[in-house]
N, C-alpha and C positions, 0 to 999 in steps of 0.2 A: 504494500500500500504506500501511496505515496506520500511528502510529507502536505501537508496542509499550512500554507504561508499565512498568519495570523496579521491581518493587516492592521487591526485594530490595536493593537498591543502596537506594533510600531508606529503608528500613527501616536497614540498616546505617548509614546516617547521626546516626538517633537514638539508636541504640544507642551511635553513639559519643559525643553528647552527653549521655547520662545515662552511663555510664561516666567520663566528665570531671567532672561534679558529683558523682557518687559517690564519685572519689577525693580529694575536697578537703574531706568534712564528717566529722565525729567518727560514728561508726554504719555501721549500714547497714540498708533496708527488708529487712523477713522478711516473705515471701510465702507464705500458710497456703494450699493446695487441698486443696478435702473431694472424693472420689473415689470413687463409689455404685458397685458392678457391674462389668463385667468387657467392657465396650464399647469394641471394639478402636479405633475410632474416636480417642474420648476417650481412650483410652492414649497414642495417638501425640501429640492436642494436646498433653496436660498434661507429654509428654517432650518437645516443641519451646520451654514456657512454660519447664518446668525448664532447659533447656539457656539459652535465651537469657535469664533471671536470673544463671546461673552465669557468663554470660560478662562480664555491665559488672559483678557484684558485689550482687547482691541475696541477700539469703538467701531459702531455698529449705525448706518442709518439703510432704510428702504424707501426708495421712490420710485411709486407705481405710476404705472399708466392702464385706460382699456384699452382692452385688443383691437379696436377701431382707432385707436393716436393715430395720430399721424407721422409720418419720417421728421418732419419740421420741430415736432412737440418732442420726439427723442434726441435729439438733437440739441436742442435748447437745455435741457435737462443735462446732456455733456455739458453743454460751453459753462452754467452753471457750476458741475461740481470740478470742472478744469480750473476756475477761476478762484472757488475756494480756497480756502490757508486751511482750514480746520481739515478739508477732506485730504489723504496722501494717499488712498488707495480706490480706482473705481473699476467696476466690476460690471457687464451687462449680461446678463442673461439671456442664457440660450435653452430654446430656439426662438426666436422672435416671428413675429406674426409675417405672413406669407408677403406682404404688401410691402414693407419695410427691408431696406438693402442694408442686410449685417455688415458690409463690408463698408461700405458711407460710413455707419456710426461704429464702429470700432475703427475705424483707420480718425476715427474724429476726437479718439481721447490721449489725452495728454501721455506721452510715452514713457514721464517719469512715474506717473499714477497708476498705469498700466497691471494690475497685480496678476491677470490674463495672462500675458505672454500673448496677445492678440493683437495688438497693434503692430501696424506694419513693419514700423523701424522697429520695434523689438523682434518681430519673428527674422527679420533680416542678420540682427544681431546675432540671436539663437544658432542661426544656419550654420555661423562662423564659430559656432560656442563664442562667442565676448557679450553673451545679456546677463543683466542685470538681475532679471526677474528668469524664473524657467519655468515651460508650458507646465501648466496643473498633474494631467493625468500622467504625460510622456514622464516625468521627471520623478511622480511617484511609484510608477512603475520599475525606475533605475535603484531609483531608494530603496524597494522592497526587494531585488534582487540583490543590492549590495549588503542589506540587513542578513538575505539567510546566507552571505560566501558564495552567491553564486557569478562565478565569472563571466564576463562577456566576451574578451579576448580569443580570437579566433572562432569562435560559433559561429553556427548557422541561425539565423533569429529570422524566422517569416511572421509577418504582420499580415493578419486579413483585417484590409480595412486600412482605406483613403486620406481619411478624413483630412481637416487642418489643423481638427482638439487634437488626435491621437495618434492616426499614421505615420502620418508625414513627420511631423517633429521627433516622433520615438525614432523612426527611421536616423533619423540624420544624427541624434545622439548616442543612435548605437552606436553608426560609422564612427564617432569619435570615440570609443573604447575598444575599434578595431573589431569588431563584428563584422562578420558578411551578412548584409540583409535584402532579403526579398519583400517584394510589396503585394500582396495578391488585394483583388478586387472581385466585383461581378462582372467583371468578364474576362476574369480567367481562364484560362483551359487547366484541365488534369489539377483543380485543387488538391483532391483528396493524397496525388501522387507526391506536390509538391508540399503540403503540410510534414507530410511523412520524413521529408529530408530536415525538419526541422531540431534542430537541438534544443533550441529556447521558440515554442510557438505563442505567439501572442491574438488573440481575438478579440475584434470589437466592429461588429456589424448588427449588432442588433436584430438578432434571430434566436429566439427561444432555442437552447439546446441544441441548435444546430453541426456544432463538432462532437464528431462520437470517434469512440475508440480507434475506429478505421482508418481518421484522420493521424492518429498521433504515435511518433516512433517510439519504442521502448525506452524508458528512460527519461522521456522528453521533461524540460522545463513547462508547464501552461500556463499563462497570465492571461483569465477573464477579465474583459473588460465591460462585457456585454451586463445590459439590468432590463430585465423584460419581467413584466407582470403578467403571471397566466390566469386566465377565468377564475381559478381557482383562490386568486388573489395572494399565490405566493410567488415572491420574487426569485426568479433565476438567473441564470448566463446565459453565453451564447455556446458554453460548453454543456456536454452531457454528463455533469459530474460523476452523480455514480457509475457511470457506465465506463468512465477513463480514470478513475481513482487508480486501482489496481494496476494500468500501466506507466503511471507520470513515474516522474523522480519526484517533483513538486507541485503544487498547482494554487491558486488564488480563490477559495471558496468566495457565493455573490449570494446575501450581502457577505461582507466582511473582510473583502482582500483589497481590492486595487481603489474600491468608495474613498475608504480612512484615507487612504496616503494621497488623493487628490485632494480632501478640503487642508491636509497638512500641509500639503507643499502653498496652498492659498494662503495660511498665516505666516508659513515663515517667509511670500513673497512680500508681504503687507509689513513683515517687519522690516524688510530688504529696500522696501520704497520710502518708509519712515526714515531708515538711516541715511537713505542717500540725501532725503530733503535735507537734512541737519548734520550734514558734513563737512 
């Protein structure tokens, strides 16, 4: 059986090391989220992000909008917490409503406040490894495999799944630990062949259970990324856990594995953008 990567436990770890630097500096980060529409989804993140602000000492504000705003009204709303002194961290939430260009209002916020890793000049930075701030999930994903010793160096690491939160970025900072990485998508050919050459597989396409044993080489590393709610109203991956238990070396249970170490990497970006304002 393989081992089961406890994200929560690591997550709580960082929590408790920005909570220690936060009690020893004059201040504290104020964390801005703009909240478009009534996406029960994103309710529940943005009350996991507020909770765990609230608990090492971050300040915390929310400014909603209806799912009918307009681009102009999110908008306004940046130039607002850009101009701010009290705010050092903004945050927009995703997915935003179908009408509105994610890319306009994230390329719209200020790149020092940026706690995202989504602004332009910061994913530019990123590419280069020289940012400031590092993507949410990619960068908790790195933390959680450096937590259990698991090396990147010379692996095979395939990533299913595109994306700009998760793919892509993981991608590029495996290349920098010297990983060989593949990118699969939908419309791949021979997934099931090319998972199999995986050492370290990663998934996050958002398909209930969709990787099963068939997909994964003996031994392999899994990092779940996926969080799908079934009828039944329990939450899974996009792996078939019990079904690939027995052959991982490791694997990321959902909830509990890759969740924790994204809203952590989000505090200690927010203490990262704190520090720089006051440097």
């Amino acid at each position: 059986m393989g081992v089961i990567i406890n994200g929560k436990a690591h997550a709580k770890a960082i929590h408790e090391k920005v909570k220690t630097r936060l009690s020893i500096i004059e201040g504290a980060p104020h964390l801005a989220v703009v909240l478009v529409g009534d996406n029960p989804a994103s309710k529940v993140y943005v009350n996991m992000k507020q909770k765990a602000c609230e608990e090492v000492g971050i300040d915390f504000s929310l400014h909603t909008l209806p799912e009918e705003a307009t681009q102009r009204e999110v908008l306004t709303i940046i130039d607002r917490l850009n101009v701010s002194s009290q705010v050092t961290g903004i945050l927009v939430q995703q997915p935003l409503p179908a009408h509105i260009d994610k890319h306009i209002c994230l390329s719209k916020i200020n790149p020092s406040k940026d706690v995202d890793c989504l602004q332009p000049y910061n994913i530019g930075l990123a590419m280069v490894g020289k940012g400031n701030v590092k993507p949410g999930t990619p960068a908790g994903i790195i933390n959680l495999l450096d937590c259990e010793g698991i090396s990147l160096e010379g692996k095979h690491i395939v990533i299913v799944g595109r994306s700009d939160i998760v793919g892509k970025p993981l991608a590029i900072m495996c290349l920098e630990r010297n990983a060989t990485v593949t990118i699969c998508h939908s419309y791949t050919q021979n997934l099931e062949e090319i998972c199999n050459t995986a050492d370290i597989l990663v998934v996050a396409i958002g398909k209930a259970k969709f990787i099963t044993s068939e997909y994964i080489k003996e031994g392999a590393v899994v990092i779940d990324v996926g969080v799908n709610r079934l009828e039944s109203g329990k939450v899974v991956g996009d792996v078939d856990f019990e079904t690939v238990l027995d052959k991982v070396s490791y694997i990321t249970p959902v909830p509990g594995g890759v969740g924790p170490m994204t809203v952590a990497t989000l505090l200690e970006n927010c203490l990262r953008a704190w520090e720089l304002c006051h440097e």
